[in-house]
C-alpha positions in Angstrom: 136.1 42.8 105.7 136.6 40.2 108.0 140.4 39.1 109.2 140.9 36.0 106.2 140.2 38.9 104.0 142.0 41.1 105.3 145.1 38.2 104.6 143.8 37.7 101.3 144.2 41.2 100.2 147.6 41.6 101.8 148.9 38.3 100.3 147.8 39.9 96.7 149.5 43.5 97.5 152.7 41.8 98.7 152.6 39.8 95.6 151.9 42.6 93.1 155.3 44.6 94.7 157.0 41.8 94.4 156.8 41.0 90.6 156.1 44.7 89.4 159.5 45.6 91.7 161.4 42.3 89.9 159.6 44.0 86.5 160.9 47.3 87.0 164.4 46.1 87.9 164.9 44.1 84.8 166.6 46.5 81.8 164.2 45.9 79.3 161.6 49.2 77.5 158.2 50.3 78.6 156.5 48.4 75.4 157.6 44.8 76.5 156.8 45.4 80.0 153.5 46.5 79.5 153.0 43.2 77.0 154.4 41.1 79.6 152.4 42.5 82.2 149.1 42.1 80.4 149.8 38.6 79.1 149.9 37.8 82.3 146.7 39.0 83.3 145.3 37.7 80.8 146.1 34.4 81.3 144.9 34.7 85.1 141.6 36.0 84.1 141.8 33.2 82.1 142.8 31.0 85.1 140.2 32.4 87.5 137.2 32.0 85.0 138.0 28.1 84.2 138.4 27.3 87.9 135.0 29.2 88.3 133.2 27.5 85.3 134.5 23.8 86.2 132.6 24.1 89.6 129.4 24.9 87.4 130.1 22.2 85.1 130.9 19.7 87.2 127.9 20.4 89.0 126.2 19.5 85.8 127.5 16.4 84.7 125.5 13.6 85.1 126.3 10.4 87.2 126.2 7.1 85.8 124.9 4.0 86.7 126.2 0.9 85.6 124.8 -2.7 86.4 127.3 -5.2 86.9 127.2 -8.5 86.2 125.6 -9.8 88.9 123.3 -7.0 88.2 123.6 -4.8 90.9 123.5 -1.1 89.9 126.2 0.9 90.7 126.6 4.5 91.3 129.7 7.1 92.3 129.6 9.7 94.7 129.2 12.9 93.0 131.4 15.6 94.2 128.3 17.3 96.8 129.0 13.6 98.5 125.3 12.9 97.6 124.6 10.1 94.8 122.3 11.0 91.9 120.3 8.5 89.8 118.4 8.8 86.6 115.4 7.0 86.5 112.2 6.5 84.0 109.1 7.9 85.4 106.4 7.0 83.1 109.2 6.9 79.8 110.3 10.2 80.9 113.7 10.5 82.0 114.5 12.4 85.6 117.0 12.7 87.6 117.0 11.9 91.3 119.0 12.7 94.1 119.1 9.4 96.4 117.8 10.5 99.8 117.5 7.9 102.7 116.0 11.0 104.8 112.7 11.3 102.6 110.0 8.6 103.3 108.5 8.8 100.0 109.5 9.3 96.4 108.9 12.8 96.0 109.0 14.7 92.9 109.4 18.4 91.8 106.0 19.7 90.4 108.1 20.2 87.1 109.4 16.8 86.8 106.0 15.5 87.6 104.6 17.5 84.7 107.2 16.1 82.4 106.4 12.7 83.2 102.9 13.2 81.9 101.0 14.2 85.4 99.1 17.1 85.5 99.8 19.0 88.5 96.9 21.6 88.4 94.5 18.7 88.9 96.1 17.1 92.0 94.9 17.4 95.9 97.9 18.5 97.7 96.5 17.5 101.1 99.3 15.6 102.3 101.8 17.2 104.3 105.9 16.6 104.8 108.3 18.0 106.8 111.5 19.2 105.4 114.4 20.8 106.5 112.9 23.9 105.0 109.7 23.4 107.0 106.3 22.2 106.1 105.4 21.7 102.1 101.9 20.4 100.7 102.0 17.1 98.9 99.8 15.3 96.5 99.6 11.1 96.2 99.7 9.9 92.8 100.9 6.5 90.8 103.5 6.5 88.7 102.5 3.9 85.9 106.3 2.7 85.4 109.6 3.9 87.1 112.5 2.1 85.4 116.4 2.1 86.7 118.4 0.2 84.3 117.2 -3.3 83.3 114.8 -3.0 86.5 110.9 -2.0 86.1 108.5 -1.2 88.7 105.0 -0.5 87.7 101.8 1.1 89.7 104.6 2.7 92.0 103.1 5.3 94.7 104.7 8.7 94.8 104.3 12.6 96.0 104.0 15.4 94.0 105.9 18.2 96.1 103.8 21.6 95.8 107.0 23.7 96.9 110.0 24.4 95.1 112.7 21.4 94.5 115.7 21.9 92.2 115.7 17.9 92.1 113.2 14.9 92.8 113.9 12.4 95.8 114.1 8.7 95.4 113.4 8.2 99.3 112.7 5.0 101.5 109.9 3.8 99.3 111.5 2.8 96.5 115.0 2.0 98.1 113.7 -0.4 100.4 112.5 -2.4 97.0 115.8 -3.6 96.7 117.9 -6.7 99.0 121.1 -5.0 99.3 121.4 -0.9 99.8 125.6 -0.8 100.6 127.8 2.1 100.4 131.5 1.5 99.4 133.9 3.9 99.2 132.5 6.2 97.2 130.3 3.8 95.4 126.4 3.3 96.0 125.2 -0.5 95.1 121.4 -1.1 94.8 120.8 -4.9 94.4 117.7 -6.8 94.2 
């Protein structure tokens, strides 16, 4: 247990005498001070599991794009500090985590399959480096990615052989637009 444990678990014991010794001071029968004492832990269980579930749904809520007037499309920082688009890849929608580190647009074997590409027929004989090493690639064309009113069409792509949780929308596709600014906590993407 390291020493911020060890401060966590003292912090809780001092607690614990301090409200069951205000509990047993206060005139009142065993009955009502055992009902008291598990409301309350009740409603901190209940505490500790929404606190616990928000994370995991926050983590799932999408981010949305909107396109302004001029028709730039915007997009918010999602609470990981990294910015997440949803883009059509071949009518299928997938989501995309923006990453000016990745040269290509790279996507996850099962995003690829759901965009109509069949990933036992592909060559991976490319090769990209990640931060988790070396993965096996395969070139392919994506017939139409669409982000909002925009359309690209005979778009080249990767097909990552590895594992991804998400597909990248690397250099390749952001450098199709004029204007790549980061405001705030805002992402613009203007052509």
């Amino acid at each position: 247990m390291s020493g911020y444990d060890v401060g966590h678990v003292a912090y809780l014991v001092l607690l614990l005498i301090l409200v069951g010794g205000w509990l047993a001071t206060r005139r009142t029968n065993l009955r009502q001070l055992l009902r008291h004492a598990s409301s309350w832990a009740v409603i901190f269980t209940l505490a500790i599991v929404g606190a616990s579930l928000w994370t995991d749904i926050r983590r799932d809520l999408p981010s949305q794009a909107t396109v302004t007037q001029s028709g730039a499309i915007e997009v918010a920082r999602a609470y990981d500090g990294h910015y997440y688009l949803t883009l059509g890849v071949n009518g299928t929608p997938v989501n995309f985590m923006v990453d000016t580190g990745a040269t290509d647009i790279v996507l996850s074997r099962h995003d690829a399959e759901r965009a109509g590409i069949d990933a036992d027929r592909l060559m991976f004989t490319g090769r990209a480096g990640t931060a988790n090493g070396t993965v096996a690639t395969a070139p392919v064309r994506l017939d139409e990615l669409t982000l909002g009113p925009l359309a690209d069409h005979d778009v080249r792509a990767q097909v990552n052989a590895g594992e991804m949780d998400l597909s990248l929308l690397g250099m390749a596709y952001l450098q199709r637009f004029a204007r790549i600014e980061i405001t705030g906590d805002r992402l613009v993407l203007e052509r």
